[in-house]
C-alpha positions as CSV (number, residue, x, y, z in Angstrom):
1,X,58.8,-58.6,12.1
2,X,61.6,-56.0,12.3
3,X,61.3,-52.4,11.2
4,X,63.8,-51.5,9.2
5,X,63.1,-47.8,7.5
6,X,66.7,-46.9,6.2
7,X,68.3,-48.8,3.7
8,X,71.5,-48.9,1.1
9,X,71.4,-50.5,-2.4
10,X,73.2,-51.0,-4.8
11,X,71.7,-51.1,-7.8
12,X,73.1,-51.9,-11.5
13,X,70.4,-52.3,-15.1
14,X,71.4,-54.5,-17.4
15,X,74.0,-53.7,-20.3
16,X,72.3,-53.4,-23.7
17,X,73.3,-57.0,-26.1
18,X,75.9,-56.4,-28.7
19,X,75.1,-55.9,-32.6
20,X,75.9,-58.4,-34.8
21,X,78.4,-59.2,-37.9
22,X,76.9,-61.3,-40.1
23,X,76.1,-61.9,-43.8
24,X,73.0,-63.7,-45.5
25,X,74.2,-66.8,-47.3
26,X,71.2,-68.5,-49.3
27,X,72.3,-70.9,-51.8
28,X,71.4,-69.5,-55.2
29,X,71.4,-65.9,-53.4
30,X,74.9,-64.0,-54.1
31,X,76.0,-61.4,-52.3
32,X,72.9,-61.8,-49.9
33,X,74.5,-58.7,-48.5
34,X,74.5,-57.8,-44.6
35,X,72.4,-59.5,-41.8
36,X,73.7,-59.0,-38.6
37,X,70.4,-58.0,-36.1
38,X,70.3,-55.5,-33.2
39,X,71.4,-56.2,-29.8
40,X,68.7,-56.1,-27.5
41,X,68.1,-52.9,-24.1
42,X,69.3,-54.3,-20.8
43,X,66.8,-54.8,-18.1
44,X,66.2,-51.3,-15.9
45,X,66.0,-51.5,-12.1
46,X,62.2,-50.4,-11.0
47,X,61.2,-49.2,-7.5
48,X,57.1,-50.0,-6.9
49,X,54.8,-49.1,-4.2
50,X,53.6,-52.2,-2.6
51,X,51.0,-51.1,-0.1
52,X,51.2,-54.2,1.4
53,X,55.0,-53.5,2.7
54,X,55.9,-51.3,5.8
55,X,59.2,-51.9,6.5
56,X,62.7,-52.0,4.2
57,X,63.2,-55.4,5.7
58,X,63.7,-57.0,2.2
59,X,66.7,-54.6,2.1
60,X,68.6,-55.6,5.1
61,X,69.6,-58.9,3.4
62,X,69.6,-57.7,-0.5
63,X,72.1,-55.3,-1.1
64,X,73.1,-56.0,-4.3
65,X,70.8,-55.7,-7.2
66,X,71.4,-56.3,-10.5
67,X,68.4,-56.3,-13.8
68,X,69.2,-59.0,-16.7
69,X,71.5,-57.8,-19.5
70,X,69.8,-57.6,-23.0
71,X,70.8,-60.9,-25.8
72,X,72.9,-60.0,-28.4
73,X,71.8,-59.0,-31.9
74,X,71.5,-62.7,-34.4
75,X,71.4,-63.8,-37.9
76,X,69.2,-62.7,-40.7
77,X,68.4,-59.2,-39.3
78,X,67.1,-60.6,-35.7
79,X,67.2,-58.2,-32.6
80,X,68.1,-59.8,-29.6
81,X,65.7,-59.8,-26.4
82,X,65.7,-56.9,-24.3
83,X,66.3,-58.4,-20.7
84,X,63.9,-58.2,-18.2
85,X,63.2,-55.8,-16.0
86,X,64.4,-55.8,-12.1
87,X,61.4,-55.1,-9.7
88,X,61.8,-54.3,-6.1
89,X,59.1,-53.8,-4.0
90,X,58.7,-50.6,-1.8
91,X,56.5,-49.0,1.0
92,X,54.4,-46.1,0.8
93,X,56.2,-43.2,1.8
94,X,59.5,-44.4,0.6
95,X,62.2,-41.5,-0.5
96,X,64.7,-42.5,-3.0
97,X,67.8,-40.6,-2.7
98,X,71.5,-41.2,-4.9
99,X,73.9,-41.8,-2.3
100,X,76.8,-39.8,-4.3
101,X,74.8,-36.8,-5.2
102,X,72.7,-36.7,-2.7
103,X,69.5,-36.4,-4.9
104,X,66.3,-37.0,-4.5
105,X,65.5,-39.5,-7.4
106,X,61.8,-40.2,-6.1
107,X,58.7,-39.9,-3.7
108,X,56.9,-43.1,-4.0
109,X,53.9,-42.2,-2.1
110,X,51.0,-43.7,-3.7
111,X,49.6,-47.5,-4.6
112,X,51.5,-48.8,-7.6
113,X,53.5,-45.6,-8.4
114,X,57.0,-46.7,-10.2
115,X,60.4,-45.2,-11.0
116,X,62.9,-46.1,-13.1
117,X,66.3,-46.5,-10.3
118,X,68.8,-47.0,-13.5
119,X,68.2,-47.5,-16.7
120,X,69.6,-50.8,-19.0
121,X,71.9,-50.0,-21.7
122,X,71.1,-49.8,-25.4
123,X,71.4,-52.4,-27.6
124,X,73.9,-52.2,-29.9
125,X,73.4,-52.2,-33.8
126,X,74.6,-54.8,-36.4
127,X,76.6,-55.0,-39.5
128,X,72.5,-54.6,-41.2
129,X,72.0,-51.0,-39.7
130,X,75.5,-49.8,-41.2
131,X,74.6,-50.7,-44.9
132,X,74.2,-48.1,-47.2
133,X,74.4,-47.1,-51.0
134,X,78.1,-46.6,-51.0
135,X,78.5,-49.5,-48.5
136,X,77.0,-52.7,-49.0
137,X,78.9,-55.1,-46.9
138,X,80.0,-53.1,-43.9
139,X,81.6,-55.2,-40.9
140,X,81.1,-52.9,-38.2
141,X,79.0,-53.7,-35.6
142,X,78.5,-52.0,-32.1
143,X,78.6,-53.4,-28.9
144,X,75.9,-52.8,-26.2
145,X,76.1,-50.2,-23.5
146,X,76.6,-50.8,-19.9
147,X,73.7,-49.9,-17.9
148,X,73.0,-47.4,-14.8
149,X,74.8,-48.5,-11.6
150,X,74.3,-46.4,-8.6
151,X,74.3,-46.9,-4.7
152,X,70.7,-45.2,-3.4
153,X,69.3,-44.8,-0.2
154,X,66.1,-45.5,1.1
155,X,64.3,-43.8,3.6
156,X,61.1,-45.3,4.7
157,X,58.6,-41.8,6.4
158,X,55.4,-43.7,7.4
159,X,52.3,-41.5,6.0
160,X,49.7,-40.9,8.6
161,X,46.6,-38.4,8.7
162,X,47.7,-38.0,12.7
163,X,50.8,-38.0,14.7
164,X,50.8,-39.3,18.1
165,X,53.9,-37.4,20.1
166,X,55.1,-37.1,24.0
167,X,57.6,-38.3,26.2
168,X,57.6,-42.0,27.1
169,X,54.6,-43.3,29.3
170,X,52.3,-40.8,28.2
171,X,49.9,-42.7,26.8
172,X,50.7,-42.7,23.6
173,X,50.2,-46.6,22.4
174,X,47.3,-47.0,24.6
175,X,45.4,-44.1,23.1
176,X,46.3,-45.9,19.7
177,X,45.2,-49.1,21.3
178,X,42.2,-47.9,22.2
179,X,40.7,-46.1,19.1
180,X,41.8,-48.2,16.3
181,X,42.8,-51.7,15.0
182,X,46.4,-51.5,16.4
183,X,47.7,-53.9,18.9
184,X,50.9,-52.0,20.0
185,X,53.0,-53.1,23.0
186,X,51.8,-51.6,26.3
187,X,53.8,-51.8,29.8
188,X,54.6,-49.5,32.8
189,X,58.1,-48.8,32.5
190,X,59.4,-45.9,29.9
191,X,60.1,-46.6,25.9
192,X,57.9,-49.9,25.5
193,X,57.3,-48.7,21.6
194,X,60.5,-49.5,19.8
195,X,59.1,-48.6,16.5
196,X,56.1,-46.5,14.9
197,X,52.7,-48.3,15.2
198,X,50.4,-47.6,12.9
199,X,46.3,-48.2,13.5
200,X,43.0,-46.9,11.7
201,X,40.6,-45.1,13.5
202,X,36.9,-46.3,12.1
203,X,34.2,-43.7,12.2
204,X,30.7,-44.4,11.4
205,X,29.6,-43.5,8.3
206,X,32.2,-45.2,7.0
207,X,35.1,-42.9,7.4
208,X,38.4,-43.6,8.8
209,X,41.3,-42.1,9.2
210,X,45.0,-43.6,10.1
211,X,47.1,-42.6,13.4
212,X,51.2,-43.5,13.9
213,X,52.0,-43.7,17.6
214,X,55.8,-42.5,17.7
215,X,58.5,-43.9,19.6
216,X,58.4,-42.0,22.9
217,X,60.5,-38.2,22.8
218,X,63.1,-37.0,25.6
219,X,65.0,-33.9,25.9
220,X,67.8,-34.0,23.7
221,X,66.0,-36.7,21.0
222,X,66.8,-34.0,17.9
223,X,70.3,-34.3,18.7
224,X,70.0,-37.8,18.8
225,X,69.1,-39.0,22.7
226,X,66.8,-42.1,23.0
227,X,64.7,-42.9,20.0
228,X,63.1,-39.7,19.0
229,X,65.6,-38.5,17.0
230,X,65.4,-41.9,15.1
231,X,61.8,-42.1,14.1
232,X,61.3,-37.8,14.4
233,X,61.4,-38.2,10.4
234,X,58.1,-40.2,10.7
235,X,55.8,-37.2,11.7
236,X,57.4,-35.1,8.8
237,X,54.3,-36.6,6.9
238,X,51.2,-36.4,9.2
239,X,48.6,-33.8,8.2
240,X,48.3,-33.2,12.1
241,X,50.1,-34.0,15.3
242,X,48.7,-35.0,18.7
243,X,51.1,-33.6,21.4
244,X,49.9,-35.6,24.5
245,X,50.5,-34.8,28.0
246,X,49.6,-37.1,31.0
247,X,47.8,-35.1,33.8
248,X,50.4,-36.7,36.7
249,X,53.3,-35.0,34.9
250,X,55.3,-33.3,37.5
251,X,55.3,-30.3,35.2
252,X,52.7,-30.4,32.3
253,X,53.2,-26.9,31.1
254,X,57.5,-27.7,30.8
255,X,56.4,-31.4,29.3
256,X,54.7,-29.9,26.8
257,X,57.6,-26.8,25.7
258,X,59.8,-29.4,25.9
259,X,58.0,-31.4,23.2
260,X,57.3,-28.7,21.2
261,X,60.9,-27.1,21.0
262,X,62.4,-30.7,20.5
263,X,59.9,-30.9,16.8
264,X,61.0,-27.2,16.2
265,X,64.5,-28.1,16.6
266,X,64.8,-31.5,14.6
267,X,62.8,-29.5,11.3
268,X,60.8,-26.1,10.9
269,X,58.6,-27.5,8.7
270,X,58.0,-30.0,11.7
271,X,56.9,-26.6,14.1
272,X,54.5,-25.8,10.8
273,X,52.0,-28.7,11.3
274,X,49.0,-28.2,12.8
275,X,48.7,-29.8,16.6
276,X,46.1,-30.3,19.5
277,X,47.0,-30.8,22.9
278,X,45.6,-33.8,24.3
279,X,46.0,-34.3,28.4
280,X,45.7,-38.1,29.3
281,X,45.3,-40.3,32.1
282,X,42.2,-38.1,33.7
283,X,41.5,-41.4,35.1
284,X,44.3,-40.7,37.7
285,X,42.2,-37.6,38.6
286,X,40.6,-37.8,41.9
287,X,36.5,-37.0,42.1
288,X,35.9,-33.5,41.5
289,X,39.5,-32.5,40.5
290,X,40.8,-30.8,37.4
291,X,42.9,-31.1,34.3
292,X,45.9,-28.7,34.8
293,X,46.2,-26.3,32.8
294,X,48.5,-26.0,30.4
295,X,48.9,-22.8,28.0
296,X,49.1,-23.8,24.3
297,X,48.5,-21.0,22.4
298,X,49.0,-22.4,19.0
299,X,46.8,-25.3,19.8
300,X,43.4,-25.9,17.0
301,X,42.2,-27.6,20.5
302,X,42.8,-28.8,23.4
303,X,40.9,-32.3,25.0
304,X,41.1,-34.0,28.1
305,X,41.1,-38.3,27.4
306,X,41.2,-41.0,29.5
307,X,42.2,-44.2,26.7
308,X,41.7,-46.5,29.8
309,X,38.3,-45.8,30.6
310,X,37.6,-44.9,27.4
311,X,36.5,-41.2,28.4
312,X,36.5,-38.1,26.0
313,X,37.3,-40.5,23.1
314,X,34.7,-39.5,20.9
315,X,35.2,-35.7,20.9
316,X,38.5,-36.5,19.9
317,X,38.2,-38.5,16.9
318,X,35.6,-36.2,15.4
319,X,37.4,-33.3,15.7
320,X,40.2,-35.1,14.6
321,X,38.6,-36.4,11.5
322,X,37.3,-32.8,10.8
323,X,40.4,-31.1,11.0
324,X,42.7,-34.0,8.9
325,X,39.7,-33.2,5.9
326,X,40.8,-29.6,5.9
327,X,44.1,-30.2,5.3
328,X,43.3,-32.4,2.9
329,X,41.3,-30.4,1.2
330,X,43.7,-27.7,1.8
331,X,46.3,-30.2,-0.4
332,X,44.2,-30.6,-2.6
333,X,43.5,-26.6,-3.3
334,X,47.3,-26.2,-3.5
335,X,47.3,-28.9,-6.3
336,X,44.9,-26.9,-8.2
337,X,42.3,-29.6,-9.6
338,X,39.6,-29.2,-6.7
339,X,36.7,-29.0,-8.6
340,X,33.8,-28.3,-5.5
């Protein structure tokens, strides 16, 4: 399956039913007076999180979306059927964003969350909702209103509790590989993850936490260079990031200012998040030697893995867990309802 995580729709609700002109004729009933019923509200267009999705896919091939127009307003004082909503399917971590204005319509983050895209059109009213003491058989009727047509964009951010980040081969998908569910594509040469993997870490005790391994990061990638800069928008939403530097890097120390400079220079609030350093590929160590050292002041840790031999794993993880909990709990403080 492709992943697709930008997308352009056009989106129109339905237009509201017309009111009607009509006049109650009953045999033995004169002058029945006016009877012409409502038109019914256009269909809105609704965006829903569907945990189920992870890609804008659906979007590539429908462009154009358009919700069912309301019936018209009928005889003896009947309002005509509101049309039926439009719902597209969305997601988690989907931004909704008006392409002319450039605003941000939505955040659909959560399970089942909804917003209305564009609204349908009223109905319009009959001859029956124009009657009044001084006017008992009016004629006028209204028609229905045309409903909400926009052109949005949608921007798919994948939400993860950790961010897996370095240049290409360093380890990055067989670290994910090795701690969670995730069955990534791993090979020897540079940028074998075209897209974000995502994989959940199982702990005992029952707790778990989910990792996204992002496309590998170059010099340049804010500006646009290899993939970074395409999938950089995907660690915008991680509670913490994993810089990871392999041990045979030619220059660990630059590897790692490099990476750190690239986040800073895509988005400040990207410099903000809280990051470990992980060295990998001790494997490649030989008897007796150490880690080189690299100086990452701003660090919360620093660990030394091997995913291969499966060494220095379960530090890692705990630590990990730990620290995603306090900034959880740190969103949650912020938010104002925590209660313990």
């Amino acid at each position: 399956m492709a992943f697709v995580d930008l997308a352009v729709v056009e989106i129109t609700a339905g237009t509201g039913g017309s009111g009607l002109e009509a006049f109650r004729r009953e045999k033995y009933v004169a002058r029945g007076g006016p009877s012409g019923g409502d038109g019914g509200r256009g269909g809105h267009v609704i965006l829903e999180v569907d945990p189920q999705l992870a890609t804008l896919l659906d979007f590539s091939y429908q462009k154009k979306c358009r919700a069912e127009r309301g019936e018209h307003g009928q005889n003896k004082n009947k309002t005509g059927r509101d049309g039926e909503d439009l719902l597209l399917k969305v997601p988690p971590g989907t931004i909704v964003r008006d392409q002319d204005t450039c605003e941000v319509l939505a955040q659909l983050i959560e399970p089942g969350q909804r917003v209305i895209a564009a609204r349908g059109g009223r109905g319009g009213r009959g001859n029956a909702s124009f009657a009044t003491a001084t006017l008992q058989a009016p004629t006028r009727w209204e028609p229905g209103e045309e409903g909400e047509h926009r052109v949005v964009e949608l921007e798919l951010k994948l939400i993860a509790d950790v961010g897996l980040v370095g240049e290409p081969n360093a380890g990055k998908s067989t670290l994910l590989a090795a701690v969670s569910d995730a069955h990534p594509r791993i090979a020897d040469y540079p940028f074998t993850t075209l897209q974000p993997n995502l994989g959940v870490v199982a702990l005992p005790d029952f707790r778990s936490f989910v990792v996204a391994d992002i496309p590998g990061i170059i010099e340049g990638a804010h500006e646009g260079r290899g993939l970074g800069h395409q999938f950089l928008r995907h660690v915008e939403r991680t509670r913490t990031l994993a810089v990871l530097v392999p041990v045979d890097s030619p220059d660990p120390q630059a590897e790692y200012d490099l990476l750190r400079g690239e986040l800073a220079s895509y988005s400040a609030a990207l410099a903000q998040i809280p990051h470990c350093l992980i060295m990998t590929k001790t494997d490649l160590l030989g008897p007796g030697d150490a880690p080189p050292t690299v100086a990452a002041p701003q660090a919360w840790a620093t660990f030394t893995v091997s995913a291969v031999a499966h060494q220095g794993l379960g530090p890692l993880l705990e630590d990990l867990w730990v620290r995603t909990r306090e900034v959880i709990r740190e969103e949650v403080l912020e938010e104002g309802w925590w209660t313990s």
